[in-house]
C-alpha positions as CSV (number, residue, x, y, z in Angstrom):
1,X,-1.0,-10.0,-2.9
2,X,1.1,-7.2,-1.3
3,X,-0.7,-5.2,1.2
4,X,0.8,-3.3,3.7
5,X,-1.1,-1.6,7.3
6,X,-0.6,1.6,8.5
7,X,0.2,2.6,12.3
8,X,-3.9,3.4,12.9
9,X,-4.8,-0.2,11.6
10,X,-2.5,-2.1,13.9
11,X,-4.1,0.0,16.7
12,X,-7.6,-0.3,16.2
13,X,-8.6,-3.3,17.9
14,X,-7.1,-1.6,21.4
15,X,-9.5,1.3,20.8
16,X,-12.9,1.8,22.0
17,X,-15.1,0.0,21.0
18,X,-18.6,1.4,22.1
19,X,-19.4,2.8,18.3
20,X,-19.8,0.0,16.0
21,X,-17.9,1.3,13.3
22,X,-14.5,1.0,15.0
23,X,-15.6,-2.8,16.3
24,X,-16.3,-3.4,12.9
25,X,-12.9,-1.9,11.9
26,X,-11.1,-3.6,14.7
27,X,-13.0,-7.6,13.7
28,X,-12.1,-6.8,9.7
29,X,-8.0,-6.0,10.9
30,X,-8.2,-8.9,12.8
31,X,-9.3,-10.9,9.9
32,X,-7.2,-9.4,7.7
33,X,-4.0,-10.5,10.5
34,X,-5.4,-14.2,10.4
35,X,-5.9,-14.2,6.6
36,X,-1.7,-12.9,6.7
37,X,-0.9,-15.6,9.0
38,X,-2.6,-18.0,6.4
39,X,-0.9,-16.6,3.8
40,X,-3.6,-15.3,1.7
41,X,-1.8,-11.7,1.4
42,X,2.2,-11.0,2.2
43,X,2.2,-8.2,4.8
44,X,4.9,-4.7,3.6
45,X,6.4,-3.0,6.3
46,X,8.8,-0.1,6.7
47,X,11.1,1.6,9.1
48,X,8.5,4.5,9.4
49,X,6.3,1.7,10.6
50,X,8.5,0.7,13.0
51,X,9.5,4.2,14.1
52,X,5.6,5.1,14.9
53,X,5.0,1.8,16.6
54,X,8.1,2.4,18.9
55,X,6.3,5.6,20.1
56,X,3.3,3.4,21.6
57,X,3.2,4.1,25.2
58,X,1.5,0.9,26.2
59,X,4.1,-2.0,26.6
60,X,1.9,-4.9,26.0
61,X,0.2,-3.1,22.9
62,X,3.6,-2.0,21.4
63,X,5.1,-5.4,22.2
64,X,2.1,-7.2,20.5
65,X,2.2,-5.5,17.3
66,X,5.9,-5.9,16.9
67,X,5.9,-9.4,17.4
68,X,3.1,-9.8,14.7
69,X,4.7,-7.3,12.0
70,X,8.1,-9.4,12.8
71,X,6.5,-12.6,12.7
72,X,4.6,-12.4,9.4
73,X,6.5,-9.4,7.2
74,X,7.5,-10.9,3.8
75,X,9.2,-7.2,3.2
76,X,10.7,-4.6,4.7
77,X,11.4,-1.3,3.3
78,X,14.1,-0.5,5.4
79,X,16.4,2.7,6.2
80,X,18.1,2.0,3.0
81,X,15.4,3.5,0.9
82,X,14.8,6.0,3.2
83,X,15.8,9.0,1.1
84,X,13.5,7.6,-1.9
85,X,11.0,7.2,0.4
86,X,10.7,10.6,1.5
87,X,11.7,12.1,-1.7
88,X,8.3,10.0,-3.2
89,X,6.7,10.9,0.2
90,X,6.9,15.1,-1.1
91,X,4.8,13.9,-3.6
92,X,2.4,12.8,-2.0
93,X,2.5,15.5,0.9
94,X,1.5,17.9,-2.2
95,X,-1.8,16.3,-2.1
96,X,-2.3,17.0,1.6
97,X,-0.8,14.0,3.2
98,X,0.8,14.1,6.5
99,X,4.4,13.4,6.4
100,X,4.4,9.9,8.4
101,X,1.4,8.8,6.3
102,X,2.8,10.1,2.6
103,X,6.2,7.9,4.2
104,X,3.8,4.6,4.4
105,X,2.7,5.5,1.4
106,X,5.4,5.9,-0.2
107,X,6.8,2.4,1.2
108,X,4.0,0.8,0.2
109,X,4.3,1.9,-3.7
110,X,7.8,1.4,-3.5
111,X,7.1,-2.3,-2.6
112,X,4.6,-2.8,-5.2
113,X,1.5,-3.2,-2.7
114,X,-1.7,-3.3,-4.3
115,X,-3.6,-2.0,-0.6
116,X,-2.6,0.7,2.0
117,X,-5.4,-0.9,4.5
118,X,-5.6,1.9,7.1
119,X,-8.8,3.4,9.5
120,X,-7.7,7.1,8.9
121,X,-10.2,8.5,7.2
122,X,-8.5,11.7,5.6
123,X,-5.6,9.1,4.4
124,X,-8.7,7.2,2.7
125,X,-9.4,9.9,0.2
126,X,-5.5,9.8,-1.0
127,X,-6.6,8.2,-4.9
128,X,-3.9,7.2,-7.2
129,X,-3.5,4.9,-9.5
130,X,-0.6,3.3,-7.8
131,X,-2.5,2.2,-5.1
132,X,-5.6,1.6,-3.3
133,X,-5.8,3.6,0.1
134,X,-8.7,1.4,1.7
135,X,-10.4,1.0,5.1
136,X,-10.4,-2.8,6.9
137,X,-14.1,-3.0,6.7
138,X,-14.0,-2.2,3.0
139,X,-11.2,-4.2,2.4
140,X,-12.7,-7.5,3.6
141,X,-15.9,-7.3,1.5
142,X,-14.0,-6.4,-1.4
143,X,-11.9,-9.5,-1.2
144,X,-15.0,-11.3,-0.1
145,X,-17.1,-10.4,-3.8
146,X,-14.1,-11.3,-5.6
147,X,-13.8,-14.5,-3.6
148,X,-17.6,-15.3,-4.2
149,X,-17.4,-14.5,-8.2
């Protein structure tokens, strides 16, 4: 299964941790990044992936996501889709998505993903039928109930 994880995702376990929701967040991405190392889901990534992780000022976090998105990406959507990217992206900025985030979106239809796994909460209620915008947490019990059926 294609998924593909947005900027906030990939940041979440360096966040603060003192509400339990984003520890919760940050232990399901982490799951979800062993679970992509084990090959239970192929990881999408794009050049508007790498173009917000490049703007991380922390060194060791930037470095640390790179190596993991270069390690264990099965596809890239790279700069040569980038005008059918952001042509789909206007789209999808009709219905109130941010540019950057209507561009992972965007990516992640293009490449067929069946998640968008992200801890945005206004990028959550994106619906289409497409894709499934979808938070960590959420993510990991779904999987879970289809894994126990």
């Amino acid at each position: 299964m294609l998924i593909y994880l947005d900027n906030c995702c990939y940041n979440r376990p360096y966040d603060d941790k003192s509400l339990l929701s984003i520890n919760l967040e940050s232990q399901a991405k982490l799951y979800i990044q062993l679970k992509i190392k084990d090959g239970v889901y192929e990881l999408v990534t794009s050049y508007m992936l790498y173009y917000e992780v490049f703007q991380t000022p922390d060194i060791v976090r930037r470095q640390a996501i790179l190596q993991f998105i270069e390690e264990q990406s099965s596809l890239y959507v790279g700069d040569e889709w980038k005008k059918t990217v952001e042509e789909n992206a206007q789209d999808i900025m009709a219905r109130g998505v941010k540019f950057k985030d209507a561009c992972h979106l965007a990516s992640a239809i293009l490449a067929h993903c069946v998640y968008l796994i992200t801890t945005d909460k206004r990028l959550q209620k994106y619906h289409s039928d497409r894709i499934t915008v979808i938070n960590p947490v959420d993510f990991v019990m779904r999987m879970e109930a289809n894994y126990e059926q």
